[in-house]
Every structure is written in structure tokens, then in C-alpha cells.
C-alpha positions as CSV (number, residue, x, y, z in Angstrom):
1,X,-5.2,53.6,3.2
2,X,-3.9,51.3,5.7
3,X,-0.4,50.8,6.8
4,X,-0.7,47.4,7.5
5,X,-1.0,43.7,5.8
6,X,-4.4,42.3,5.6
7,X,-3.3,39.4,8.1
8,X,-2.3,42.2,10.4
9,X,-5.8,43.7,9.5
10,X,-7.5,40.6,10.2
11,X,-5.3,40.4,13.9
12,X,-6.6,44.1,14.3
13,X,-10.0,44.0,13.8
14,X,-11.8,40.5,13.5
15,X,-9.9,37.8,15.4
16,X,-10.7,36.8,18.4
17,X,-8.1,38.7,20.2
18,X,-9.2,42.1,18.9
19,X,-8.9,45.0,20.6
20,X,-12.6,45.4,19.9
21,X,-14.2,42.1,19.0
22,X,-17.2,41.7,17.2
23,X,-18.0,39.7,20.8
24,X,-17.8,43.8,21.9
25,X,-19.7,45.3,18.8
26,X,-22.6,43.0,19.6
27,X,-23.1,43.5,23.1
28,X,-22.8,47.2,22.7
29,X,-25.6,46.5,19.9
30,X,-27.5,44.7,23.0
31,X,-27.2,41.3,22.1
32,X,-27.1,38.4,24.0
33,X,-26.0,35.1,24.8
34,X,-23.4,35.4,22.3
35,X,-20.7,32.9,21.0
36,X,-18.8,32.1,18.1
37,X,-17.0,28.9,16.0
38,X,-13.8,28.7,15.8
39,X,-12.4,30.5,12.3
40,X,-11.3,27.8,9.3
41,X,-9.4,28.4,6.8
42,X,-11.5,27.2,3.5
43,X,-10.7,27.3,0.3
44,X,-14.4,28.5,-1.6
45,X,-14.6,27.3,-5.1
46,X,-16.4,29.9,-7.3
47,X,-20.2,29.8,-8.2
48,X,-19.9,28.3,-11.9
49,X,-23.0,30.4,-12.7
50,X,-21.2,33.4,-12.0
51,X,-18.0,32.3,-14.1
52,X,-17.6,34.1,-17.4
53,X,-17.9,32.1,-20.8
54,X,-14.4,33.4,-21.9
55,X,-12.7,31.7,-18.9
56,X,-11.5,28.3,-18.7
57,X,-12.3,25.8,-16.0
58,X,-8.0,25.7,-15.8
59,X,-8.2,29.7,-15.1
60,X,-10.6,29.5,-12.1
61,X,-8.8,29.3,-8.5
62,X,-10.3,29.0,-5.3
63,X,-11.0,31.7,-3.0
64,X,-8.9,31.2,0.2
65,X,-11.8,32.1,3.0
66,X,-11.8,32.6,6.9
67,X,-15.2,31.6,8.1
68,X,-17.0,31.1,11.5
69,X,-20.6,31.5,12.9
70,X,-21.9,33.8,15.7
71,X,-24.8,32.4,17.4
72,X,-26.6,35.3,19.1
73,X,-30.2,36.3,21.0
74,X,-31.4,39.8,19.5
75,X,-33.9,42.0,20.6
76,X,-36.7,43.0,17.9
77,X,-38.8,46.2,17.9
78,X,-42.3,46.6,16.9
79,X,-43.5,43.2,17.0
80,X,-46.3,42.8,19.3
81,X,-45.7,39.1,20.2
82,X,-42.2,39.0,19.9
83,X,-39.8,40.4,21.7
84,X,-36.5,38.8,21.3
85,X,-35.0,36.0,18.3
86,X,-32.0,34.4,17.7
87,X,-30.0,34.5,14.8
88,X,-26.8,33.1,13.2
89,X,-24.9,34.9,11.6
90,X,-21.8,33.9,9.1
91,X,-19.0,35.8,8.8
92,X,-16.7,35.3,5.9
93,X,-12.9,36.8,5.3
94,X,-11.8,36.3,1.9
95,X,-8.1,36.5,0.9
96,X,-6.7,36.7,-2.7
97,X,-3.4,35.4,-3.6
């Protein structure tokens, strides 16, 4: 358990100004050519297919999310004609309340 909000968590271990960044965790990974968006705050309105039949429509809030891409060049292993690909990745920080 941590002693700690989960803004503070966020501060700690995902924003920008981490200690150690994902920027960090991906180059130690080997990655390259790395960047990032900028995070938004986004409110995420849930999947009504995934809603229960019980609930009503005046019941069902938003999901306040933190979201940003990271645009990177990774290195792939055992492909004969391929040795490198880049990939996107989204990264998504949801907060209740």
C-alpha cells in the first residue's frame, strides 16, 4: 500500500518529470527514437455494450482519463527480414471520482 495520492502517484511514476520516465524504461528496453504527446485530460464515456441492463443511462459517468502516445523504433528478434519496427503505443491513466 502506498502512502501517497494517486496524483502524487501519477507525479512519481508516469509524468514527464519522473524520476524514471517511461522515456528511461524504453531506452533501457533498447528503443529508439522515442517521443511522446503531451498528456490530456479526457473525460472517456463508457462502452454502452459493456453497460449492465440494470443501470440507467442517468447512473453512467464518465471516466476522467490521462492519455498520450509514445511513438517509438523497436528492435524485433527472429524475423529474417526484419530487423527493427515502429510502434505507437497509448498510454491511458484513468481516475475515479
Amino acid at each position: 500500500m502506498f502512502n501517497f495520492t494517486p496524483d502524487v502517484f501519477f507525479e512519481k511514476f508516469f509524468s514527464d518529470k519522473a524520476e524514471f520516465s517511461f522515456l528511461d524504461f524504453f531506452t533501457l528496453q533498447g528503443h529508439s527514437n522515442i517521443t511522446f504527446t503531451e498528456w490530456k485530460d479526457i473525460e472517456e464515456v463508457p462502452d454502452p455494450n459493456k453497460i449492465e441492463p440494470s443501470q440507467s443511462m442517468d447512473s453512467i459517468k464518465a471516466n476522467k482519463v490521462r492519455v498520450r502516445e509514445a511513438n517509438m523504433v523497436v528492435k524485433v528478434k527472429g524475423v529474417p527480414f526484419l530487423s527493427e519496427t515502429r510502434v505507437i503505443k497509448v498510454q491511458k491513466c484513468y481516475k475515479e471520482g
